[in-house]
C-alpha positions in Angstrom: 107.6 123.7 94.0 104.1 123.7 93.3 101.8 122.5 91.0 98.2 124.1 89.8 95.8 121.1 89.5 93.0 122.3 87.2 90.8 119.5 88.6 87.0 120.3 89.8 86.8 119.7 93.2 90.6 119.3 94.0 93.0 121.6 95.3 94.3 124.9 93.7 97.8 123.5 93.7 99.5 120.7 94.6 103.5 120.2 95.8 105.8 118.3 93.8 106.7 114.5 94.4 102.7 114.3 94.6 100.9 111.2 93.2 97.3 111.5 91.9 95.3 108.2 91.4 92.7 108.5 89.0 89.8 105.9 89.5 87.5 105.7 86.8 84.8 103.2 85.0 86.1 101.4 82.4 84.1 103.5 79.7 84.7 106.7 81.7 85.6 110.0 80.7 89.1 109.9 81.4 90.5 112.0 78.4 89.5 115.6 80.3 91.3 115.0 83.3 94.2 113.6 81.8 94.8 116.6 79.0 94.1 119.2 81.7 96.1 118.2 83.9 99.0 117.9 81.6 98.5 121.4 80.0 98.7 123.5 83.5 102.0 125.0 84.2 104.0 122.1 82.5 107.5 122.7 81.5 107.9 119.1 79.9 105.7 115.8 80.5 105.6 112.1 79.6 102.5 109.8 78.5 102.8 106.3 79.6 100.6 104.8 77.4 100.1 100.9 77.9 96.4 101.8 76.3 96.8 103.3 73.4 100.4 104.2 70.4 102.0 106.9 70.3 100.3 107.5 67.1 96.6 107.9 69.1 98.3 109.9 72.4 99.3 112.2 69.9 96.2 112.5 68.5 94.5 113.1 71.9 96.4 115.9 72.7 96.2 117.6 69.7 92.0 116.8 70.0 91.9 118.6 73.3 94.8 121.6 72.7 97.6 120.6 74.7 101.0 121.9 73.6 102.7 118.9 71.8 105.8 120.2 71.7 106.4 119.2 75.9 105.2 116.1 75.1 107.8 112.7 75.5 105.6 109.4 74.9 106.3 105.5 76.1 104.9 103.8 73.7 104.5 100.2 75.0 102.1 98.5 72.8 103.4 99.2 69.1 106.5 96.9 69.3 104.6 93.5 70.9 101.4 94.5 68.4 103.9 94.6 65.2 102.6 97.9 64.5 105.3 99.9 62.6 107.3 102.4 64.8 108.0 106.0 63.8 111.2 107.5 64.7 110.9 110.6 66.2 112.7 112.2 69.2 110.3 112.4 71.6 108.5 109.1 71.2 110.3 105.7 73.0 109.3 102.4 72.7 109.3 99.3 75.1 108.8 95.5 74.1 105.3 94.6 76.3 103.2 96.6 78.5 104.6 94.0 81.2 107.5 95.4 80.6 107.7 97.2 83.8 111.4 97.7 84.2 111.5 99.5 81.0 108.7 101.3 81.8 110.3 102.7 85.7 113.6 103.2 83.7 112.3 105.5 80.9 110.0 107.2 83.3 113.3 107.8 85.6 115.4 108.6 82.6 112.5 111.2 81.3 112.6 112.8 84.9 116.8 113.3 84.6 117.0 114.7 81.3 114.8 117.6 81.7 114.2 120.7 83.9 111.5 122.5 85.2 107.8 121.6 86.2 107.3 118.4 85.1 104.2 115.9 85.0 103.6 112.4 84.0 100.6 110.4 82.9 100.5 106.7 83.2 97.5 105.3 81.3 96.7 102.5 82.7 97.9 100.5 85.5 94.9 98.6 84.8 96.4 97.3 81.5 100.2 96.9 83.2 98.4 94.5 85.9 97.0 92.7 83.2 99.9 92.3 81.2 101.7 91.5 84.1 100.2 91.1 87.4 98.9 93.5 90.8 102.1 92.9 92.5 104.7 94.0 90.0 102.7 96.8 89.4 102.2 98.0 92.4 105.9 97.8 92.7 106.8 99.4 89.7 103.9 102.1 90.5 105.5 102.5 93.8 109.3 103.1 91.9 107.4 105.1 89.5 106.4 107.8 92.8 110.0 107.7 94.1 111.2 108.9 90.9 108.5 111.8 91.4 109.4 112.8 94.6 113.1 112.5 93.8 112.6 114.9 90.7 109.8 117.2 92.4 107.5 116.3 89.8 103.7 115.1 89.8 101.9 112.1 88.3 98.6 111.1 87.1 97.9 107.4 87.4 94.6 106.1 85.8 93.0 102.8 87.7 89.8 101.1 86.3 87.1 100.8 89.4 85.3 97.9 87.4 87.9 95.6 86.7 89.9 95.2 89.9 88.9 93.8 93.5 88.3 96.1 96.1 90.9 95.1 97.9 93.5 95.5 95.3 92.1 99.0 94.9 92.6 99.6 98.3 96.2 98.4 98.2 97.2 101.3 95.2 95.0 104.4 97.5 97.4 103.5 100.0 100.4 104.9 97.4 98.7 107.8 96.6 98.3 111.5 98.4 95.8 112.7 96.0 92.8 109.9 94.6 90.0 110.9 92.0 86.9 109.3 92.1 85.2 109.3 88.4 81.8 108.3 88.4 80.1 106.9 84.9 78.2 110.8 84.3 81.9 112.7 84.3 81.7 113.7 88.0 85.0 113.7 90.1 85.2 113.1 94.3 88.5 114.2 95.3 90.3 112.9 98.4 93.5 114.4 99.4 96.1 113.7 102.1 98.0 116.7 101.6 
């Protein structure tokens, strides 16, 4: 099955099981390319959000016009922040952004329960590694991309360029079919594998 990939510079379409890593600058504008790639030909998707609640993901996609009513979000930062936690039935919760387990399990559970074309955003490894460490999430980044190409789906995974090393960097392009460069003016180099 494949995917359209309304990404400048990219490819028309990509298969599914595909991996897209999303570097960016800290400040950049990562917003765009994460609502338009979740509103092409999506039958369901799931935020990851070790950023931002559930509360503000929302919020985001009803800023930039993508159809809420696809949407499942991970909310990892309410429950370890105190915030209070709305019940709703598309909205799940785990303890800690380091909680990486939870994390691979709800994105695995996510990919069983539904049907169809379906994406996932995780935003941000940058904030799992820092919660956690690189190596557990490289791991659980790696799990995360065998649940994609077990489920034919796609995923967008968003990487900071200014906070890690090189090397580290390195490491996660090597998981990936698909990397976007984002430079600091909104301006995207793709690389592709496929």
């Amino acid at each position: 099955m494949d995917y359209s990939l309304a990404i400048e510079n990219g490819p028309d379409t990509i298969p599914g099981g595909t991996g897209i890593l999303l570097l960016h600058p800290s400040i950049g504008e990562t917003d765009r390319i994460d609502t338009d790639f979740l509103k092409e030909d999506t039958d369901a998707f799931l935020v990851v959000s070790t950023r931002t609640t559930a509360r503000e993901v929302e919020q985001k996609l009803e800023y930039y016009d993508v159809d809420e009513s696809k949407a499942t979000i991970l909310d990892t930062l309410s429950v370890e922040r105190g915030y209070s936690r709305r019940s709703a039935e598309n909205v799940y919760y785990v303890a800690a952004p380091d909680d990486l387990d939870g994390v691979v399990d709800r994105v695995g559970r996510f990919l069983d329960e539904s049907e169809g074309k379906r994406r996932i955003s995780v935003d941000s490894l940058t904030e799992m590694a820092y919660y956690a460490d690189d190596d557990a999430t490289y791991d659980a980044t790696a799990a995360m991309l065998d649940h994609l190409a077990n489920h034919d789906a796609v995923g967008l995974f968003h990487l900071s360029k200014e906070v890690h090393e090189s090397a580290t960097i390195d490491r996660f392009r090597e998981l990936f079919d698909v990397v976007l460069d984002l430079d600091e003016d909104g301006n995207v180099v793709v690389e592709t594998d496929l």
